[in-house]
N, C-alpha and C positions, 0 to 999 in steps of 0.2 A: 585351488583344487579341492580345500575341503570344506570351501563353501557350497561348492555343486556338490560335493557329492553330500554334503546334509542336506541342499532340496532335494535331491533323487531319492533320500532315504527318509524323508518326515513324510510320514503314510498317514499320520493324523490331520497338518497341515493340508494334506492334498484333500484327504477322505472330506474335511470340516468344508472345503472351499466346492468341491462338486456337489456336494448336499445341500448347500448354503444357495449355490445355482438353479441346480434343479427348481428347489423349493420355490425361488423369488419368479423362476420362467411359468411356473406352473398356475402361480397367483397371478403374475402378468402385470396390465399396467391399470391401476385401480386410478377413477375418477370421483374429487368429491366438489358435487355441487352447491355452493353457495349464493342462491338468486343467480345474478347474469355471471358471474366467477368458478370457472372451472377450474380446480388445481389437478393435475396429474400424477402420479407416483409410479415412476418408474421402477422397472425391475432392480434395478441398481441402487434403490431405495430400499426395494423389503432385502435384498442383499447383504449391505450391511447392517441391517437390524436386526436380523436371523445372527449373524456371526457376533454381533454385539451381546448379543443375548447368550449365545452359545459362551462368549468368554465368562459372563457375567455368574455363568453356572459354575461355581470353583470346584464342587466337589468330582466332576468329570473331568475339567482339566486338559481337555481338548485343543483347545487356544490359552496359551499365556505368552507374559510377557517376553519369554524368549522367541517367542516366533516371530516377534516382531522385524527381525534384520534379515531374514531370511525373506518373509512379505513383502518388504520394501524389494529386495531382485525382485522377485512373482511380479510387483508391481511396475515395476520399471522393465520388466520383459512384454506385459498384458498393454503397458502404454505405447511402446514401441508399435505392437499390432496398428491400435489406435490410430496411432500419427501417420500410417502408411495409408490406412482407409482415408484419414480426411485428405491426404494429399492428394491420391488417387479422386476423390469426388471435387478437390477443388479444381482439376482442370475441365470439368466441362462449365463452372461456372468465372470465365477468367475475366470477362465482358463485365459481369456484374461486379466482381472484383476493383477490375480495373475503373470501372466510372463509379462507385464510393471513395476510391484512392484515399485522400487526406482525410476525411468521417473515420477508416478504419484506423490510422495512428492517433489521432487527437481525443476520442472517443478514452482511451484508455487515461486522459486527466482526468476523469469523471473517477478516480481510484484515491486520487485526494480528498473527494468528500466524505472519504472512513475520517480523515482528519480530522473535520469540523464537527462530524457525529460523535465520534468514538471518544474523542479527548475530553471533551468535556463530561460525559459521561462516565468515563473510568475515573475522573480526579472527582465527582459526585459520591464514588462507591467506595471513595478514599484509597485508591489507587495514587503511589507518588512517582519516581521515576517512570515505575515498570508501566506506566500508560505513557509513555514516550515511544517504547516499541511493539505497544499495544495499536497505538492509533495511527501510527506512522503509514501504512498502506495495508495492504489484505493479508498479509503476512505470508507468504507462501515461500517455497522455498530462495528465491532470487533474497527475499528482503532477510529472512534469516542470517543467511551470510554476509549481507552489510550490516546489522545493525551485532554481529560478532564480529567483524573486521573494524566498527567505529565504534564498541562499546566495552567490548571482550566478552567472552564468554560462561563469566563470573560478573558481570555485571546485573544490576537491577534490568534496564533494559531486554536485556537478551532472553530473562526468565518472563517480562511480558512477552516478546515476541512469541517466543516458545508457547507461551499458553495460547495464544491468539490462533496458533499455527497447529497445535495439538485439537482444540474445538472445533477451527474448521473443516479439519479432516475428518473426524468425525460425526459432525451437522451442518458444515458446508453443502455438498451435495445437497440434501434438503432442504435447508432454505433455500439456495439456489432455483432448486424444482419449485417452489414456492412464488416466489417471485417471478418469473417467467412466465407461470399461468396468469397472475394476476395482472402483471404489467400489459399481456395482449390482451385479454379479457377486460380488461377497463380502457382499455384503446388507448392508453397512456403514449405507448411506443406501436410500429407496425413490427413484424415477425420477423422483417431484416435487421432492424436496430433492434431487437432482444435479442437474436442470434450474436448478433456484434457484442451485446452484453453479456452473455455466459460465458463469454471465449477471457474471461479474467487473471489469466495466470495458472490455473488448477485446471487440472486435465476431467479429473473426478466432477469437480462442479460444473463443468463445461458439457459433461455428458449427461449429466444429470438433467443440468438446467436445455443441454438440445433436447434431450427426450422429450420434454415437455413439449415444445416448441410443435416439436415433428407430430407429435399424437394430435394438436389442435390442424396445425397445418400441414398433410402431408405431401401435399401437392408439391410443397417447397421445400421440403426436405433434401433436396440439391444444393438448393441453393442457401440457406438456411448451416447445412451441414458446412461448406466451405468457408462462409463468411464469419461461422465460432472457430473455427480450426486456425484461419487466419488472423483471428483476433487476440487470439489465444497463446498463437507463435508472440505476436507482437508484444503483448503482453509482459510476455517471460523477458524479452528483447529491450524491452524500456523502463523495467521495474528498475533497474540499478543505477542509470543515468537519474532516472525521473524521483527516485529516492534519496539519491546523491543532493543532486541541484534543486530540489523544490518539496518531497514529501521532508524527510529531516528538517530542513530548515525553518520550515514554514511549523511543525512538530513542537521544535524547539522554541520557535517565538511563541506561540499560543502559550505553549508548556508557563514561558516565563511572566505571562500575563494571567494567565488563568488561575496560576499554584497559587497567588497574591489573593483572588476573590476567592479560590475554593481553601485557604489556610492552610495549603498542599505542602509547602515550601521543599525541597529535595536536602536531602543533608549537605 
């Protein structure tokens, strides 16, 4: 009870987040062209830049780090919306749904290649354990809780994951939006397999990275919108299986072959 009743009563909170709106609706969704590469920036881009910025001012003092437990509700209330919309748009696309079937679960292996990137680069930057639950998957909340339930929460590990899991939230979205332009704009992927691709595990990136999608292709913004919502479900749904039996392990063998070339060795 007196967690609502401090959202009801933080008027700084609320004031910071309608202004922060406003402002991002009124900019809209800014295109920067590079030769044949459009990237898009959505409003949920200059969104949290504005608020980022806004913390960033200490002497106002508008957002700090208290606000944060109270956000995560706002958050986890604003996602709720979210996930009622994508449900609501995935049934008029159930046909297309239904003939990708197997694309839309298997698509989500393609989450192990943070592995073969990320590992060997965080033991490059002289990272030791903590690039074990740095590189292990995207970090989001499902892997948080396996790699504290297999590592503790004092462990070296868990302070990688953590940091993995703090940046993307903060410039996930962004890259995401990043990538999505460029992946349809170099005809890498079509706009159904990048839709398939934003839908990562992260609601935030997911939205981010459909905005884009939808501002190039609006036409498919049906179907586009259903196929990251679903991907996305799935996502969340196979990170802890898929973490369990194949991101960890697979982690942990690199881990013990690479600490050896990069002189990493763990205590």
């Amino acid at each position: 009870m007196e967690k609502k009743s401090s959202i009801l009563t933080d008027y700084k909170l609320h004031l910071t987040v309608l202004v922060a709106s406003i402002l991002a609706e009124l900019i809209g969704t800014k295109r920067i062209v590079m030769g044949d590469i459009t990237i898009a920036l959505s409003p949920l881009i200059w969104s949290m830049l504005i608020v980022f910025a806004i913390y960033m001012m200490k002497p106002l003092k508008l957002v700090t780090e208290k606000n944060a437990p109270l956000s995560n509700i706002m958050m986890g209330i604003g996602l709720s919306l979210l996930m009622g919309k994508l449900g609501v748009t995935s049934g008029s696309s159930l046909e297309q749904i239904k003939d990708a079937g197997l694309a839309l679960v298997l698509q989500n292996f393609g989450n192990l290649g943070t592995i073969l990137l990320a590992l060997p680069l965080a033991l490059m930057l002289g990272m030791r354990r903590e690039s074990v639950g740095m590189g292990h998957a995207l970090s989001r909340e499902a892997n948080v809780g396996l790699i504290q339930d297999t590592y503790g929460g004092e462990s070296a590990e868990f302070r990688g994951v953590m940091a993995v899991y703090i940046v993307g939230t903060l410039f996930g979205p962004i890259v995401m939006s990043v990538l999505a332009s460029v992946s349809i704009a170099t005809g890498i992927v079509s706009p159904l397999a990048a839709s398939m691709g934003v839908g990562a595990g992260s609601a935030s990136m997911m939205t981010a990275g459909l905005a884009s999608l939808i501002e190039a292709y609006p036409e498919l913004e049906s179907q586009m919108t259903a196929f990251a919502g679903l991907s996305n479900l799935i996502s969340s749904v196979v990170a802890i299986p898929l973490g369990v039996f194949f991101g960890l392990p697979l982690t942990e063998f690199l881990y013990g072959k690479l600490s050896k070339v990069f002189k990493r060795r763990s205590a």
